[in-house]
RODO-2510 file (C-alpha; in nm, 4 decimals, decimal comma):
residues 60
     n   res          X          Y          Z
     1     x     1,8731    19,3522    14,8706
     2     x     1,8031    19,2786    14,5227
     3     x     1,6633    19,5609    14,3549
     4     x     1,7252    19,8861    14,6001
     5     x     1,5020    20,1394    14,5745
     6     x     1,6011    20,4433    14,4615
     7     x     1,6042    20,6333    14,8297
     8     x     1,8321    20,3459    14,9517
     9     x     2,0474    20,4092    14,6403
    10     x     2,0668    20,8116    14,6536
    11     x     2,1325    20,7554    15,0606
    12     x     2,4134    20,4802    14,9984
    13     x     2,5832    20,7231    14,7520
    14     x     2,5260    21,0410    14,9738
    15     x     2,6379    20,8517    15,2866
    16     x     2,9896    20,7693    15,0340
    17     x     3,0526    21,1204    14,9117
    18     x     2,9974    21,2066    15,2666
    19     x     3,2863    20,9785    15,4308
    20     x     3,5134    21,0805    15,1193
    21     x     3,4867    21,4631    15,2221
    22     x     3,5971    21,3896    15,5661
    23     x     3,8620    21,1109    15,5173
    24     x     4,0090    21,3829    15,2736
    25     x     3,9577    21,6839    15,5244
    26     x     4,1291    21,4782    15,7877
    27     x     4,3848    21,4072    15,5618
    28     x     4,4587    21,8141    15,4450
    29     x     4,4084    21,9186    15,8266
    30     x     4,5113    21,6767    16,0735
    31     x     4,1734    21,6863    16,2224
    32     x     4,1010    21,4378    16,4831
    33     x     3,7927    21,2111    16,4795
    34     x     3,6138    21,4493    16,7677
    35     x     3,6851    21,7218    16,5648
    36     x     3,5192    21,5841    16,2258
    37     x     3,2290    21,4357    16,4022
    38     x     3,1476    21,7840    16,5736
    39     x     3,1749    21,9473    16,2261
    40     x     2,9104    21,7242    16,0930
    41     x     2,7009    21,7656    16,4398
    42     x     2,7165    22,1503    16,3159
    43     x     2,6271    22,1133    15,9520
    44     x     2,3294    21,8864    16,0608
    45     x     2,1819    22,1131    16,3303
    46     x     2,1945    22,3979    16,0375
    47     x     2,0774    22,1786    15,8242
    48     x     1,7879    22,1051    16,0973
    49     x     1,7361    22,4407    16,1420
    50     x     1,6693    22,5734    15,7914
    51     x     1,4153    22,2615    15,7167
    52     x     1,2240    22,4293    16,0393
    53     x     1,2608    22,7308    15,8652
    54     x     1,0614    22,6250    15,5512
    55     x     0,7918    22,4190    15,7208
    56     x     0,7166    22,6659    15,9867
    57     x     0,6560    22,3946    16,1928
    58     x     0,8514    22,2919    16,5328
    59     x     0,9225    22,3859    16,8775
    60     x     1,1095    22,6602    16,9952
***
């Protein structure tokens, strides 16, 4: 990819900020993999939620 747009660039650097968080929270609480991975499940399913929310528009 020569010249990434800037989506692809704002993902690739989200996606890195992202793994740092949770290498470092696994790091302060002993958290296993299962336990990380179900955290994120949670914070996307809010995340999910609220974008509902503000669009009015999905099924329920």
């Amino acid at each position: 990819m020569a010249n990434p747009d800037q989506k692809t660039i704002f993902i690739d650097n989200a996606y890195e900020e992202i793994k740092n968080i949770c290498i470092n929270l696994q790091k302060d609480t002993n958290a296993s993999n299962l336990e990380i991975k179900s955290l994120l499940k949670l914070i996307i399913n809010e995340w999910e939620e609220k974008q509902e929310q503000k669009t009015s528009f999905g099924f329920r």
